[in-house]
C-alpha positions as CSV (number, residue, x, y, z in Angstrom):
1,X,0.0,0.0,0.0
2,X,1.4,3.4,-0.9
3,X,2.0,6.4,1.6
4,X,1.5,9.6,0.1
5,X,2.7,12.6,1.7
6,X,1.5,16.2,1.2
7,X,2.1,19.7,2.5
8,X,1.1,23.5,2.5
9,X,3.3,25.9,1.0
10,X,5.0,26.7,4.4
11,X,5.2,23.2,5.5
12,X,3.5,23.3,8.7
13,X,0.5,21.6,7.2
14,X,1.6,18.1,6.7
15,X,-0.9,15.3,6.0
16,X,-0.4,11.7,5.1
17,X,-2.1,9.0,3.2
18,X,-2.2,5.2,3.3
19,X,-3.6,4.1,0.1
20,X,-4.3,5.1,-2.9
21,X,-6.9,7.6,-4.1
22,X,-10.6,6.6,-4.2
23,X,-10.7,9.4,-7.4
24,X,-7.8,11.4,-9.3
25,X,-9.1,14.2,-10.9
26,X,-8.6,18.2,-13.0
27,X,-11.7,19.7,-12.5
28,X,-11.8,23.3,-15.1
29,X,-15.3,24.5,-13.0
30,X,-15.2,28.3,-12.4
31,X,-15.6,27.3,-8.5
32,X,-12.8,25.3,-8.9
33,X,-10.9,28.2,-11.1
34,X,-11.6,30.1,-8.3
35,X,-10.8,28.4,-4.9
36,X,-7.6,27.2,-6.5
37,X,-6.7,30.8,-9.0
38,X,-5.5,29.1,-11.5
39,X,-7.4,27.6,-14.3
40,X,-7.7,24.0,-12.9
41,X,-8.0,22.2,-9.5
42,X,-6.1,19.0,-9.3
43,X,-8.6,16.8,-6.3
44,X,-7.6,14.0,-5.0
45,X,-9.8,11.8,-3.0
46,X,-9.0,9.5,-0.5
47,X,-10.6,7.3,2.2
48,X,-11.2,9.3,5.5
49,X,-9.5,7.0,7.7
50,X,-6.4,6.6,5.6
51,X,-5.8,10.1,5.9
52,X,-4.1,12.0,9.3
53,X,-2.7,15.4,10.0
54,X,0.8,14.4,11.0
55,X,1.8,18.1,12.1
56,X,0.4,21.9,11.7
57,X,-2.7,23.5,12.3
58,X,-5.6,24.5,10.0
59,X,-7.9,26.8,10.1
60,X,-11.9,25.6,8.4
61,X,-13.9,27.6,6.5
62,X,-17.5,26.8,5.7
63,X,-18.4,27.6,2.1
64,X,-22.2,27.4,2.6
65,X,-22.7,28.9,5.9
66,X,-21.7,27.8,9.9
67,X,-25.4,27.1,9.5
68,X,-25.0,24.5,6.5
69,X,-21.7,22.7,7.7
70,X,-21.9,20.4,5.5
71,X,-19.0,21.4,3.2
72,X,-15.6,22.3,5.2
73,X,-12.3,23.4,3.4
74,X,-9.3,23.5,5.8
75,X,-6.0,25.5,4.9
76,X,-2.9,25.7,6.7
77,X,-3.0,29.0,9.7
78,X,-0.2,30.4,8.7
79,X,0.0,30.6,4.9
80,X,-3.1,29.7,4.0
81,X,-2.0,26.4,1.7
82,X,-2.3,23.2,2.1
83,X,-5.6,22.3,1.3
84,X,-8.5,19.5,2.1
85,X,-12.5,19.3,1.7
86,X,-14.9,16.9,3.8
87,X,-18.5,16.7,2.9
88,X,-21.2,14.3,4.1
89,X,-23.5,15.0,1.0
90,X,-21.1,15.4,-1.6
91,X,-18.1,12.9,-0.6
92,X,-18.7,10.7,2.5
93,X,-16.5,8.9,4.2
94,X,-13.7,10.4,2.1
95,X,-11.0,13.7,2.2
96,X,-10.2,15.5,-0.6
97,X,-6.7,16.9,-0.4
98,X,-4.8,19.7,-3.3
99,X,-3.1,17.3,-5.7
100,X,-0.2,19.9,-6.1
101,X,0.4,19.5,-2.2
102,X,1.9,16.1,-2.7
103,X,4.8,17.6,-5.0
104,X,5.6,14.3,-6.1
105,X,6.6,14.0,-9.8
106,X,5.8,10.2,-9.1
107,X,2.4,11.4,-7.8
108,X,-0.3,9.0,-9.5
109,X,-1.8,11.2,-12.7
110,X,-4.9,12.2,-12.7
111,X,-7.2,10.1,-15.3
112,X,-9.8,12.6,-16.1
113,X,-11.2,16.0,-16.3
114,X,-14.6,17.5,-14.5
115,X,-16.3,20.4,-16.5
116,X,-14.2,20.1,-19.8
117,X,-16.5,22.5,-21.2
118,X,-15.9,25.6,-18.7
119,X,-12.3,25.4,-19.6
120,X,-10.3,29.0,-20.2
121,X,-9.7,28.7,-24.3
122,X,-6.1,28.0,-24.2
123,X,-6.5,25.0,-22.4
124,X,-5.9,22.8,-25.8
125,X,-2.7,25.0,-26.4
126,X,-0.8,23.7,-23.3
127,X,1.4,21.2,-25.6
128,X,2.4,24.5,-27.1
129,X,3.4,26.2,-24.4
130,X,7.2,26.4,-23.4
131,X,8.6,24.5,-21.4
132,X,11.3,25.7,-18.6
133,X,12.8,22.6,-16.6
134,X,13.8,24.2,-13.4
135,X,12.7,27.7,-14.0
């Protein structure tokens, strides 16, 4: 079984996972566009109990309301990175976590897109765009 490690941009967030992911996905949404500012969200979904918080603390915002908990998104205190989603309606018994948190160029690829449709134009230029190794 693999262990999958992922952190915030600070590194005080640091989660890690037994297992691998329930669901591997790019979603190109505009919710997704913007909770993540870029043009794509990369969620990963993974059994609740295979996932722990092994340092840090987060803060948890509720999307829809105190009132509606349903939906929680946690992000490291200090920079604000590092994020995870729980929902009982939406995803039960499962954690979605940041795919780029794992910074893993071995990382399991995601194997499909969400809202293909909703996707910024120049989307099906990326084999076009320059590449910069290290940069």
């Amino acid at each position: 079984m693999p262990i999958f490690h992922a952190k915030c941009s600070c590194g005080a967030l640091s989660l890690e996972v037994d297992g691998d992911p329930l669901h591997n996905h790019i979603c190109t949404c505009r919710r997704c566009q913007r909770a993540s500012g870029s043009a794509l969200s990369h969620n990963v979904w993974f059994r609740e109990e295979n996932v722990r918080v092994v340092s840090g603390d987060y803060s948890v915002w509720y999307p829809q309301g105190e009132s509606t908990a349903d939906v929680m998104k946690a992000f490291c205190r200090i920079c604000g990175g590092g994020g995870f989603s729980k929902s009982g309606t939406y995803f039960p018994g499962s954690v979605v976590i940041a795919g780029g948190t794992f910074a893993d160029p071995s990382f399991p690829a995601p194997d499909h897109v969400h809202w293909w449709n909703s996707r910024p134009h120049w989307i099906d230029l990326a084999e076009a765009i320059e590449r910069h190794a290290d940069e």
